[in-house]
N, C-alpha and C positions, 0 to 999 in steps of 0.2 A: 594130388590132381594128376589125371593121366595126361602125358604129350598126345598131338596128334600119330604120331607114330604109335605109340601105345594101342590107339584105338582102330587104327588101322590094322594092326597086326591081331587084335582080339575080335573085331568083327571077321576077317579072313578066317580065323582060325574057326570061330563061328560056324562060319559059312561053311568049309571042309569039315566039320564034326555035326553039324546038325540034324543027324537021325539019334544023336545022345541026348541032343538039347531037351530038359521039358517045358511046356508050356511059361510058366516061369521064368523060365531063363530066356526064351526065346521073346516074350515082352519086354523085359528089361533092357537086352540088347538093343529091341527097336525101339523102345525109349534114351538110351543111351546115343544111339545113333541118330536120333529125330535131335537131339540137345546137342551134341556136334555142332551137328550142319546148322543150325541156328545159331548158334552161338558165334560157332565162324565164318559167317558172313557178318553178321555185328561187327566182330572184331576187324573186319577186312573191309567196314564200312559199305557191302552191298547186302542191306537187312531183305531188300526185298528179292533177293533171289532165290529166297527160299519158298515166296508164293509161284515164284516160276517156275520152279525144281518137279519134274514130274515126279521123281524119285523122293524127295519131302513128301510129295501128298502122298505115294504109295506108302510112307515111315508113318505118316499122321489116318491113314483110312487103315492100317493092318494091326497098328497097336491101337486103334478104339476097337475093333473089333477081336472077343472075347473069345474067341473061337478055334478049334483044332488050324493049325497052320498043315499043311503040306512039305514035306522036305523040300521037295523043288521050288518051289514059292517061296518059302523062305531064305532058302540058299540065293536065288535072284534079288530078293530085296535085301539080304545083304550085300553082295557085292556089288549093287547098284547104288549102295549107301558108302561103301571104301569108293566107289571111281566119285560122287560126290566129294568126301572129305579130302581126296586125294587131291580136288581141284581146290580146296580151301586150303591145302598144303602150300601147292602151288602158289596162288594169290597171298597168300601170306610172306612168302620167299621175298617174290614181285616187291609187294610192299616194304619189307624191309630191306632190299636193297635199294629201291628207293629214297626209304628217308635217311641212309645211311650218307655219311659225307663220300665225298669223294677225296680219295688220298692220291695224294703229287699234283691237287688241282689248284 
């Protein structure tokens, strides 16, 4: 199982390499990327921000559709998918320094 880190650093790479990508790979990624952000709002306990997420529906309308992608388009909807995860990064941090105890209290 990849960390977030992990996926961060392979959607970026992604995203700078994406005139090599083929069709194939550039689904997979936004499949990958759409299960992310969903998953880690689950995990961070706010499921429903991923109906809020402009950048979710652009992950969930560009991988139904079956169709030649654009470098540029695609390169946006990745890095629009890392500043997501990056915020599920975050909120994750959040949360576990949270339930963590507090030492010398």
């Amino acid at each position: 199982m990849k960390t977030i880190a992990d996926v961060i650093a392979e959607l970026t790479a992604a995203a700078e390499e994406v005139s090599t990508l083929s069709e194939g790979e550039k689904l997979r990624l936004l499949g990958r990327a759409y299960v992310t952000i969903k998953e880690g709002w689950e995990l961070v306990g706010e499921p429903t921000r991923l109906q809020e997420s402009v950048e979710a529906m652009d992950l969930i309308q560009a991988g139904g559709i079956p169709l030649h992608f654009y470098d540029d388009e695609m390169k946006a909807i990745l890095l629009e998918a890392v500043k997501v995860v990056r915020q599920i990064e975050k909120a994750m941090s959040v949360k576990e320094a949270e339930a963590s105890p507090k030492h010398g209290r």
